[in-house]
C-alpha positions in Angstrom: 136.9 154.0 126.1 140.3 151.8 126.9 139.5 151.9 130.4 136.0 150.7 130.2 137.5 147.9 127.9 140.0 147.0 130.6 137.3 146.9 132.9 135.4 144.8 130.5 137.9 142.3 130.7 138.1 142.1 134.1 134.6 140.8 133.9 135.5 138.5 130.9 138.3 137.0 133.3 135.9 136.1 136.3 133.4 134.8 133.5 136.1 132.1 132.7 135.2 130.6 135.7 131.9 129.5 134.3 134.0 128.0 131.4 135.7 125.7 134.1 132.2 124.5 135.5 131.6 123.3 132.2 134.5 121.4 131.6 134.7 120.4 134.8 130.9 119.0 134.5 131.8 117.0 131.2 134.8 115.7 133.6 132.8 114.3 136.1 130.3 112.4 133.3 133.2 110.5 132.0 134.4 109.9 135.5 137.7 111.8 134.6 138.5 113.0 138.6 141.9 114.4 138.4 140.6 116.6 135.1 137.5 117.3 137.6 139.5 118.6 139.9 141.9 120.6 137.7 139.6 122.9 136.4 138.3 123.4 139.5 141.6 124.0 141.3 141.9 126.9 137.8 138.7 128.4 138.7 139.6 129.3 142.1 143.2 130.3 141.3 140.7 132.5 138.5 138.6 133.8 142.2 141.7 134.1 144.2 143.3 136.9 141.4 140.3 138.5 139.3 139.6 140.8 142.5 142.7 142.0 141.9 142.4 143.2 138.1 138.6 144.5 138.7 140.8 146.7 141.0 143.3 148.1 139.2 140.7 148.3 136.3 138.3 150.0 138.8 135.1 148.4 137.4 132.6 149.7 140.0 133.4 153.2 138.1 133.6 152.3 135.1 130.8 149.8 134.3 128.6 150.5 137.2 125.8 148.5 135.3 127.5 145.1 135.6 128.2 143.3 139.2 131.1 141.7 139.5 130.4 140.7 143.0 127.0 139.3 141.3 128.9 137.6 138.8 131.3 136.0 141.0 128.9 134.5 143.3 127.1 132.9 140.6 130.1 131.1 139.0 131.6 130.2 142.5 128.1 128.5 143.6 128.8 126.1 140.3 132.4 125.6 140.9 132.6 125.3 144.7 129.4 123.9 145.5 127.5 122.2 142.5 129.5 120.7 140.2 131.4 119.1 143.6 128.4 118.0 145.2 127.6 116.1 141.6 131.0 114.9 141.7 130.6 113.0 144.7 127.4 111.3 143.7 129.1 110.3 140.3 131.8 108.6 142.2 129.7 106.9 144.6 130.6 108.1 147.7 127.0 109.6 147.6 124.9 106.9 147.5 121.1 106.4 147.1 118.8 108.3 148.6 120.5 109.0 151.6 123.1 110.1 149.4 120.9 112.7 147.1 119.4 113.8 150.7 122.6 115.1 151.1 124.0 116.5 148.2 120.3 118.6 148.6 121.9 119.5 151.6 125.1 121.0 150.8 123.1 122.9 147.5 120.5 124.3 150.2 122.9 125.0 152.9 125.2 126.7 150.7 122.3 128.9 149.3 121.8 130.1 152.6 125.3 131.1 152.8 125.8 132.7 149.9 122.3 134.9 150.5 123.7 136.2 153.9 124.7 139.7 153.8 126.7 139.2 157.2 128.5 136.4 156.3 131.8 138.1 156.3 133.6 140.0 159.4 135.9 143.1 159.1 138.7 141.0 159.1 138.1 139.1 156.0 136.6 135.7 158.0 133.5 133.9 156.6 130.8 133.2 159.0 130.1 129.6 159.2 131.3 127.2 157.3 132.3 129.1 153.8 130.5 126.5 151.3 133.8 125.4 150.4 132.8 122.0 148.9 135.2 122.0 146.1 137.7 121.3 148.9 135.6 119.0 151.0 135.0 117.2 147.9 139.2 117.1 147.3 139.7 115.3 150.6 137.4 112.9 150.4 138.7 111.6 147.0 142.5 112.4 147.7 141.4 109.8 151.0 139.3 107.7 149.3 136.9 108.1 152.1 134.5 105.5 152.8 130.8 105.9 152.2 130.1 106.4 156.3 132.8 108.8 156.9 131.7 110.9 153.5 128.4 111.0 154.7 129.6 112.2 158.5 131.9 114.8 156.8 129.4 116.6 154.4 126.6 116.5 157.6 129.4 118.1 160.1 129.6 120.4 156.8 126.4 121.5 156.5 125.9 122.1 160.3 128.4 124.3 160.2 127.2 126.4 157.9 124.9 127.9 160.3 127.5 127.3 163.6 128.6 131.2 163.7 132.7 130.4 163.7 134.5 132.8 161.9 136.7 130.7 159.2 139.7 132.7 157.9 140.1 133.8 154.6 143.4 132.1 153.2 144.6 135.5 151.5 142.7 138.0 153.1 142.5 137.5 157.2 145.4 139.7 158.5 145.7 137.5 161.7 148.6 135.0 161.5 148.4 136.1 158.0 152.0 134.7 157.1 151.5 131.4 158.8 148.4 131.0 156.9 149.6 132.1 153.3 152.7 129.4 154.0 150.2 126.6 154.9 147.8 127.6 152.3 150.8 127.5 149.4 152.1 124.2 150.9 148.5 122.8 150.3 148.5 124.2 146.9 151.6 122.3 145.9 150.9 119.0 147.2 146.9 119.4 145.6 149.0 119.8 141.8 150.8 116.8 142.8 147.9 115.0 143.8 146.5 115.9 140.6 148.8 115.0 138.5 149.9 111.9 139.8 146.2 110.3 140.6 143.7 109.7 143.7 144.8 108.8 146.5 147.0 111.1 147.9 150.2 109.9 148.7 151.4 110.1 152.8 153.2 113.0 152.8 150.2 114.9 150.9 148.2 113.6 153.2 149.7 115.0 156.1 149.9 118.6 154.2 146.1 118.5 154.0 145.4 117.0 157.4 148.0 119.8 158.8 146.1 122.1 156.9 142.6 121.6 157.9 143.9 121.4 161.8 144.8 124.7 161.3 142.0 126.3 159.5 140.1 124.6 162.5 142.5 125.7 165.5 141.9 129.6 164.0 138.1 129.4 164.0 137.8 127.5 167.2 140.7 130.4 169.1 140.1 133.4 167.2 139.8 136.2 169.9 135.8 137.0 170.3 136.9 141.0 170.5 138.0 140.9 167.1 
């Protein structure tokens, strides 16, 4: 009975995630967009670590009724696709119809993502663009992007999505796996600061996340095609 109550808890931590949409929701209604992005930037350090305690709990075995890959898709489509997408819009740099159009987009796109059993390869990458809007969302606040270039960035998004490049998982993708873990906890850092300090990023943050993205880009675009 203690293990099934660890593994029970394992669940319990990914469910918090569903906590953080909430108060991340309430943030964006009161226009609070550091606090917006804050619990989101908790829920996925929640997604980066909680496949790490269903592990060591070994909850496939032990609860074999409940899915935690169910329940983790279900709180990740609220914290790294909805609740961003209805951030944007809040802020304005969504605007009007045009800008509902294609918030619909990144919802629908993502769905199609998130449905596809073959949307990861052996080596940990995501096939097509990984639905990350939580991040896409981060940039364009962090540059204050204008309306035009928002609206370019979310369509080159959602093309993506069904442009079969293999994006590499941050933690996961052994190839260049140290490079990537550096850049990705060099992103993390100047992200807090951003936070806590207020949109817009400041230069040097800027240059972390344009560094960053160039990467993520440059390892899709030359990833070997035997691998």
């Amino acid at each position: 009975m203690r293990w099934v109550w660890r593994a029970a808890l394992a669940h319990v931590f990914t469910a918090l995630g569903a906590v953080c949409a909430l108060f991340a929701t309430l943030a964006v209604i009161h226009g609070a967009w550091e606090q917006v992005f804050a619990w989101l930037g908790l829920a996925l350090l929640i997604d980066g670590i909680d496949g790490t305690f269903a592990r060591m709990a070994n909850v496939v075995e032990r609860l074999p009724r409940f899915s935690g890959e169910r329940l983790d898709l279900v709180i990740d489509y609220a914290t790294y696709v909805f609740v961003p997408a209805l951030a944007l819009i809040q802020a304005g740099y969504l605007q009007g119809p045009f800008g509902l159009l294609l918030a619909s987009l990144v919802l629908l796109s993502s769905l199609f993502h998130f449905s596809d059993t073959q949307s990861k390869t052996d080596d940990y990458c995501f096939v097509g663009f990984p639905a990350i809007w939580n991040v896409v969302a981060f940039y364009v606040f962090a540059f204050q992007m204008p309306v035009w270039l928002t609206a370019l960035v979310v369509l080159t998004c959602v093309a993506l999505t069904f442009v079969p490049l293999p994006w590499a998982h941050p933690l996961r993708t052994p190839r260049l796996w140290p490079i990537t873990l550096a850049l990705t906890g060099l992103w993390c850092i100047a992200a807090f600061f951003t936070i806590r300090s207020g949109f817009p990023a400041t230069g040097v943050e800027k240059w972390i996340y344009i560094a960053a993205a160039a990467y993520g880009l440059a390892l899709a675009l030359l990833r070997p095609r035997s691998s």
